[in-house]
C-alpha positions as CSV (number, residue, x, y, z in Angstrom):
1,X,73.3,61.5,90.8
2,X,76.6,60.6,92.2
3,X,77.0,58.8,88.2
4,X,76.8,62.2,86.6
5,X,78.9,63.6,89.1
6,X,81.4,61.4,88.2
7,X,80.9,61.9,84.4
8,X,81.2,65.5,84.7
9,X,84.6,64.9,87.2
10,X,85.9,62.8,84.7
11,X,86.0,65.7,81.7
12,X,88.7,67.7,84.0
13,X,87.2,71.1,83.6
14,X,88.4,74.2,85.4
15,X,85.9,75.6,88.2
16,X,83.2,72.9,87.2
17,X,80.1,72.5,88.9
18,X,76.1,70.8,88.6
19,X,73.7,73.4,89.0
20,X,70.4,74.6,89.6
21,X,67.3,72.3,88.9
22,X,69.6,68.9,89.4
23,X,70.7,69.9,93.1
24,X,67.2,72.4,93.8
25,X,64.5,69.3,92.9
26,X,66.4,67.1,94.1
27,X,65.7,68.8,97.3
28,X,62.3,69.8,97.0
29,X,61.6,66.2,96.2
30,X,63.1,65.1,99.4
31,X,61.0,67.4,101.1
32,X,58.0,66.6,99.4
33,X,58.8,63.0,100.3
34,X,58.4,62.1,96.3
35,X,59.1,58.4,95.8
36,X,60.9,59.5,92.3
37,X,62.8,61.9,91.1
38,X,61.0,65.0,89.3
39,X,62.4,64.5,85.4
40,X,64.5,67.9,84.8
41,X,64.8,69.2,81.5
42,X,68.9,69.4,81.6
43,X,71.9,68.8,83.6
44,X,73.5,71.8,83.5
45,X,77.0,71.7,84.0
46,X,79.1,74.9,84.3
47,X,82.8,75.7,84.6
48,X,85.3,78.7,84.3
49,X,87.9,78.9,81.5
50,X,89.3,82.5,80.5
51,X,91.5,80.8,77.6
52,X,89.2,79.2,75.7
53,X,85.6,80.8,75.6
54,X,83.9,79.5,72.4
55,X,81.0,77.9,72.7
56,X,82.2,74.8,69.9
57,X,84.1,73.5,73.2
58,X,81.1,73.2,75.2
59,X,79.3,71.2,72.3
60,X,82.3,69.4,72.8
61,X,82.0,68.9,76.0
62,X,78.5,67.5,75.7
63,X,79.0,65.2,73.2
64,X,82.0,63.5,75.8
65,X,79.2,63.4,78.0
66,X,77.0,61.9,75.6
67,X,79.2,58.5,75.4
68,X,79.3,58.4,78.7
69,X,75.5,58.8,79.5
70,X,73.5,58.4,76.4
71,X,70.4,59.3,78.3
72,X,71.4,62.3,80.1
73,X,70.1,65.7,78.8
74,X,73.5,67.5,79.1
75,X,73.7,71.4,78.7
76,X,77.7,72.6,79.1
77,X,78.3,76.2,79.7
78,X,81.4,78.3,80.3
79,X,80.4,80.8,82.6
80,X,83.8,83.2,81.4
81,X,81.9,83.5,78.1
82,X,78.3,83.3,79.7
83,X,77.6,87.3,80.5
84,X,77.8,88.1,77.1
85,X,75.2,86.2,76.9
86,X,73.2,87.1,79.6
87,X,74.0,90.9,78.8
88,X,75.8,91.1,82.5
89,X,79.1,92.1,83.9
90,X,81.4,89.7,83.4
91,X,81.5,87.1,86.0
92,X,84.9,86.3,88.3
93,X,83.7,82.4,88.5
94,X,81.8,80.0,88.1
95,X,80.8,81.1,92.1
96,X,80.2,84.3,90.9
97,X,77.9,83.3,88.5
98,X,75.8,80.8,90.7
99,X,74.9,83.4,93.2
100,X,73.5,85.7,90.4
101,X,71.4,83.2,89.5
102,X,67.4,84.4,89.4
103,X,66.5,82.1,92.2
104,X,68.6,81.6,95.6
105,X,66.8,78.2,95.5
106,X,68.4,77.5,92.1
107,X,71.9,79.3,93.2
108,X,73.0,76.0,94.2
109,X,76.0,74.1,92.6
110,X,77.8,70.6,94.0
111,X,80.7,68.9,92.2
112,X,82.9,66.0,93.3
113,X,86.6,66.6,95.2
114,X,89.7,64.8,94.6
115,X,88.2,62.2,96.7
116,X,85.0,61.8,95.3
117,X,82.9,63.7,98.4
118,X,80.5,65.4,97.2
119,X,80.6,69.8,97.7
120,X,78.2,72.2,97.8
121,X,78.0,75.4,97.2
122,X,75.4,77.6,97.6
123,X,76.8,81.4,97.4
124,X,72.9,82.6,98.3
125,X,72.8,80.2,101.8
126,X,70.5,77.2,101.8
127,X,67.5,78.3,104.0
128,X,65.3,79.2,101.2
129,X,65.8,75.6,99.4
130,X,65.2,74.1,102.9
131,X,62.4,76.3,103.6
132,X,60.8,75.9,99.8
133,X,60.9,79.4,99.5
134,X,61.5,80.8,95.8
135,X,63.0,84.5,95.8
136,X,64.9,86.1,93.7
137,X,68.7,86.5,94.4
138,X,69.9,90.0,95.4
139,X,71.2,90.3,91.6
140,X,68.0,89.9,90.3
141,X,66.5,91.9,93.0
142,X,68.0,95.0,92.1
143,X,66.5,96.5,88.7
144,X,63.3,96.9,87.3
145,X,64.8,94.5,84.0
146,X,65.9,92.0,86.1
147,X,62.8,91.4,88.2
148,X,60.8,91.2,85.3
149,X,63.1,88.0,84.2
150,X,62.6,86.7,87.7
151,X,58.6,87.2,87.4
152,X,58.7,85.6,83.8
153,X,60.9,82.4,85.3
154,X,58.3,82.2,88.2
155,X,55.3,81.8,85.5
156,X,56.9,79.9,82.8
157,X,58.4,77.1,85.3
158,X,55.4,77.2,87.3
159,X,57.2,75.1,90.2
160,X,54.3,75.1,92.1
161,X,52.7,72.8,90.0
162,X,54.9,70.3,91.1
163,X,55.9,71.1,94.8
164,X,52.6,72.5,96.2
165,X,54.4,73.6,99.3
166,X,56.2,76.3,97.9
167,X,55.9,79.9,98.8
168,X,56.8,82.1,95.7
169,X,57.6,85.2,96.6
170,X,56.7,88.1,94.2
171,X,58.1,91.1,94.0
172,X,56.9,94.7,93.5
173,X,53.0,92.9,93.1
């Protein structure tokens, strides 16, 4: 882990942070007291940059991350650009854009300071990870639209599957 960090560090990017499943399982796999990682699909890797929004950077940016980690499924977002996307307000950060995440268990983000310690953010509070609880974020609370994408996440990633002691937590079922 602390080899991606570094990777990602080493591209310079404004606001940058590891998200969601590479901080979350990592967690849940501690708590579960797995003897190896959980695989993750990607490494997301987000960051903030007003000036330059297109998305040919972030290709960019992955394929830098490419030659530094062959194996590592990379996926480079700019969150300034990202609510367009999304079709949300735009987003201040890439803070901003962690805690309206669907999960709070996924609204997780850690990067590497000037020193190389590790920080992490976690805009939603950590007791749900902790606690294996899976809820939606306040964000995605709020309207009928966004609780339906919560509800889809929930079944498509079926998490359960693979940390038994999770408690989902449904809404408006």
């Amino acid at each position: 882990m602390m080899d991606i960090l570094k990777a990602a560090k080493s591209l310079k990017l404004p606001d940058w942070w590891i998200c969601a499943g590479f901080v979350r399982s990592k967690i849940w796999d501690t708590l579960h007291i797995f003897n190896e990682r959980t695989p993750i699909p990607d490494i997301d890797l987000i960051y903030f940059d007003t000036i330059n929004i297109d998305e040919l950077m972030e290709k960019k940016f992955e394929e830098k991350l490419k030659t530094l980690m062959l194996n590592i499924p990379w996926s480079v977002k700019n969150e300034a650009r990202m609510h367009v996307k999304s079709n949300m307000p735009p987003y201040s950060s890439s803070i901003d854009a962690i805690s309206k995440f669907p999960e709070t268990a996924t609204a997780l983000g850690v990067k590497l300071d000037e020193r190389d310690n590790v920080k992490l953010i976690a805009p939603c509070g950590i007791n749900d990870v902790i606690n294996l609880e899976v809820k939606p974020t306040l964000f995605f609370a709020e309207t009928k639209e966004r609780v339906e994408i919560y509800e889809a996440r929930i079944t498509k990633k079926n998490w359960k599957s693979t940390w038994n002691n999770l408690i989902v937590h449904h809404i408006g079922r």
